[in-house]
N, C-alpha and C positions, 0 to 999 in steps of 0.2 A: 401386631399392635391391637391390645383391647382394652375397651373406651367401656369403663363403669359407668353408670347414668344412676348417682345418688340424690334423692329426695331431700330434702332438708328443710327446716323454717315453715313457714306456710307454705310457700307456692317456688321456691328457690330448688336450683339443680347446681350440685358443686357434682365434680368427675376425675376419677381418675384413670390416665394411661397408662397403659402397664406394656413394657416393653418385654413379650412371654418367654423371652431368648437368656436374657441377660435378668428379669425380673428384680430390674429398675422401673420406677413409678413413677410422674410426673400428674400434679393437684392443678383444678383448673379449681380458683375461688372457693376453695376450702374456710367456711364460714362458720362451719362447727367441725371445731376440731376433737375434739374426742371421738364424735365417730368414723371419722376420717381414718382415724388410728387404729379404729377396730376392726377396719375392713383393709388396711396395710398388713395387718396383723395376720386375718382373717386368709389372705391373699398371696401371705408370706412374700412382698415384696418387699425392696426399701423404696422410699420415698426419696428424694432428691433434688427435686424442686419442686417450685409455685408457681406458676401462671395465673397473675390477676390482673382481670380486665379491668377494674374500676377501681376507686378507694370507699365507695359506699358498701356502708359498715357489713348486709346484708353479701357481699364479697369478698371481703377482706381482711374480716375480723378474726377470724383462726389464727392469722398469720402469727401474730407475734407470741403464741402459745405454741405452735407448732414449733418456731424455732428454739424456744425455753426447750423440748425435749429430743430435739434435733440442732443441733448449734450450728452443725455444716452444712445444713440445708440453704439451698438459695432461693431467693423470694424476687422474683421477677414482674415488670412492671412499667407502664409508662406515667408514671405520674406519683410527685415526689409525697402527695397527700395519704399514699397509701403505707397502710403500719407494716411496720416489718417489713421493707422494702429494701432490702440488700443489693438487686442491680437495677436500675433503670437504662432500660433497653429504647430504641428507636425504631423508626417505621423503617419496614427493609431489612431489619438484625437477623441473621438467622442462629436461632440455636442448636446443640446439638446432644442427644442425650443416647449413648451407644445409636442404634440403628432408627430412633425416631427423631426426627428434622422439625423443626417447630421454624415458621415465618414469621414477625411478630406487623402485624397492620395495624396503622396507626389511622384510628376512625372518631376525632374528637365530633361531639356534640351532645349526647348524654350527657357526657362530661368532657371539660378537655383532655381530660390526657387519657380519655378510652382507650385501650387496645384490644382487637382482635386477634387468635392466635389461629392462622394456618396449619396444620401438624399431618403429615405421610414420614411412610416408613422407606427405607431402601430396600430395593430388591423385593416390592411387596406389589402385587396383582390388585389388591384392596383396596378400597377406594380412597382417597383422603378425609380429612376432618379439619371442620372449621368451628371453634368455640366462639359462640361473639358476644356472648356476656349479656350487655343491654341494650345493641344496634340493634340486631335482626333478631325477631323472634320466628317463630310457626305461624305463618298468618298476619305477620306484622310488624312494628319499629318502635325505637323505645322513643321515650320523650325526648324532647329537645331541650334540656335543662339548663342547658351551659354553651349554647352553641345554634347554630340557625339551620333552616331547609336547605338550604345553597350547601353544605356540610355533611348533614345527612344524605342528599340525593346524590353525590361524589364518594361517597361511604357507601352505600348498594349498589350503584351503576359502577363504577370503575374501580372500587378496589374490590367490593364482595362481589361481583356480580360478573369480575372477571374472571375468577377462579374457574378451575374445571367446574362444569356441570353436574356432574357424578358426585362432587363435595358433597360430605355428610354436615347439616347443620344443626351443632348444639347449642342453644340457648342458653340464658342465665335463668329464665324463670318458666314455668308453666302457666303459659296468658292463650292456651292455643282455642279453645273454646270459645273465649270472650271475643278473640284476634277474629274468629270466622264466624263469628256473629254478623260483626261488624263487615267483612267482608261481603257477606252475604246480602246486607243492607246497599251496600257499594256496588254491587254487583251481581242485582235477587235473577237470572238467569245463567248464571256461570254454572254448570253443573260440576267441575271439578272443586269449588266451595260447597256445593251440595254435599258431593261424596265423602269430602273430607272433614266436614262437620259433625258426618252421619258415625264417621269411623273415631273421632276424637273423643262425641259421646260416649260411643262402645267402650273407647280404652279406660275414661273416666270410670264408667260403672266397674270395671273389671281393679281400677285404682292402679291401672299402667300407665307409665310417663308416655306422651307422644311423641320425644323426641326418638331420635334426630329423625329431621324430613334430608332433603337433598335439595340444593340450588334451584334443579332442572325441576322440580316441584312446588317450591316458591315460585317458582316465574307461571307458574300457572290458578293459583288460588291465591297469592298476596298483592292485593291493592296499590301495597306501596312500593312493589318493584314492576307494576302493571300501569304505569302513568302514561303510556300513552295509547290505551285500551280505549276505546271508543265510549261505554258505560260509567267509566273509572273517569273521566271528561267529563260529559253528561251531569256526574253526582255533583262535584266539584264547582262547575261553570267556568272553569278554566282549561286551556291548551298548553298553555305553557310547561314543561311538566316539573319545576319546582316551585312553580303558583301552586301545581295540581296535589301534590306532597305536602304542603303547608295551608292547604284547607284540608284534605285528610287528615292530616295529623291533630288539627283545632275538632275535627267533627270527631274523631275517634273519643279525645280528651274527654268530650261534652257524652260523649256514649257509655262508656266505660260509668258504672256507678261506684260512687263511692263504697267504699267497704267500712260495714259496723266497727263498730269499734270490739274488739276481743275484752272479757273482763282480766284484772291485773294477772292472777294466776293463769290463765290460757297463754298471755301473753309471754310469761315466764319461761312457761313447757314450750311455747312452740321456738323461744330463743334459742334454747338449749336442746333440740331438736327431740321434742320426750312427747311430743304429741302431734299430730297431724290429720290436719282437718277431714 
């Protein structure tokens, strides 16, 4: 199994799995689709299905272009908001695509009908892979848009947080920088935030993705799978640890500055995946 880690939009990552045996393909939130095509192409796979965690638009907007040129394609999904949405799948479904095993976890609070996809191979020594779109990032969690603390902190502790350790984690966006900032702020004597900052810079200037990290790697530099660290308490003023979650998650909010506004044409290019900051 190998996992493309494509750039796309401003700060978004769509992916593809490419089963190297069979060289069948599986899209994790393919949101520009033309280049998605150029590198099936490129790749000389077919493509076959979609895996899309959310229905916001930055995830899920290829879909129904991709099926105009693919008809038998399947678009997979927990939430009936999302376009092109051919099966809706449930928490627990496993998929099957020749020798790669897709689990679909069902992590509402970004939005309700989030899913996360589990994905290993048979008869493979390699590690597994976890796409989780806008739960878990490198460093951090998404917003709570649609859903409460109580939600998200049952969404990293027991459904993502139970997975093997060795789990590869790929993100929906590139927030890992700002994520261990903030971290850093949370937790200004953690040196495995130290390290990891120092190293996300490096990949930035070099214009490399930081994904995937690994589970067993979050639980040492992120905040929000670290609630009942001593400091991560401290920051907060709470013990509880879904108080502790729901005041990180309000200080993070407040942290995070907003972003300028792009002028109309930047906006255009970076739609259409033709520019990149």
């Amino acid at each position: 199994m190998k996992v493309k880690v494509i750039s796309i939009l401003e700060d978004n990552y769509m992916y593809l799995v490419i089963d190297e045996h069979s060289r069948q393909a599986v899209a994790v939130d393919p949101a520009v689709p033309h280049r998605l095509l150029e590198i099936v192409k490129r790749e000389d796979v077919r493509l076959v299905a979609v895996l899309t965690t959310h229905h916001h638009w930055d995830h899920a907007r290829g879909n129904e272009a991709l099926l105009k040129d693919l008809p038998d394609l399947r678009v997979y999904g927990g939430d009936d908001r999302i376009e092109g949405l051919t099966d809706k799948v449930s928490d627990g479904q496993e998929l099957k695509f020749n020798s790669i095993n897709v689990r679909c976890l069902f992590t509402p609070c970004h939005t309700s009908g989030h899913m996360c996809y589990f994905v290993w191979e048979d008869d493979c020594a390699d590690a597994p892979a976890v796409f989780t779109g806008d739960t878990l990032f490198i460093g951090g969690c998404g917003k709570f848009l649609e859903g409460t603390a109580d939600q998200m902190y049952h969404n990293l502790t027991q459904v993502l947080g139970s997975l093997p350790q060795e789990t590869k984690v790929f993100c929906g966006h590139e927030y890992t920088i700002k994520n261990l900032k903030f971290a850093l702020l949370v937790e200004p004597e953690n040196e495995k935030v130290k390290e990891m900052l120092s190293w996300a810079k490096a990949r930035d200037d070099d214009d490399k993705p930081t994904v995937p990290s690994t589970l067993v790697e979050e639980f040492d530099y992120n905040p929000f799978l670290r609630l009942s660290e001593e400091a991560v308490q401290k920051f907060t003023g709470k013990t509880d640890p879904v108080e502790v979650l729901k005041v990180l998650r309000k200080e993070k909010d407040k942290f995070k500055k907003p972003k300028e506004r792009l002028p109309a044409h930047a906006m255009l290019a970076l739609e259409w995946g033709l520019l990149r900051p």
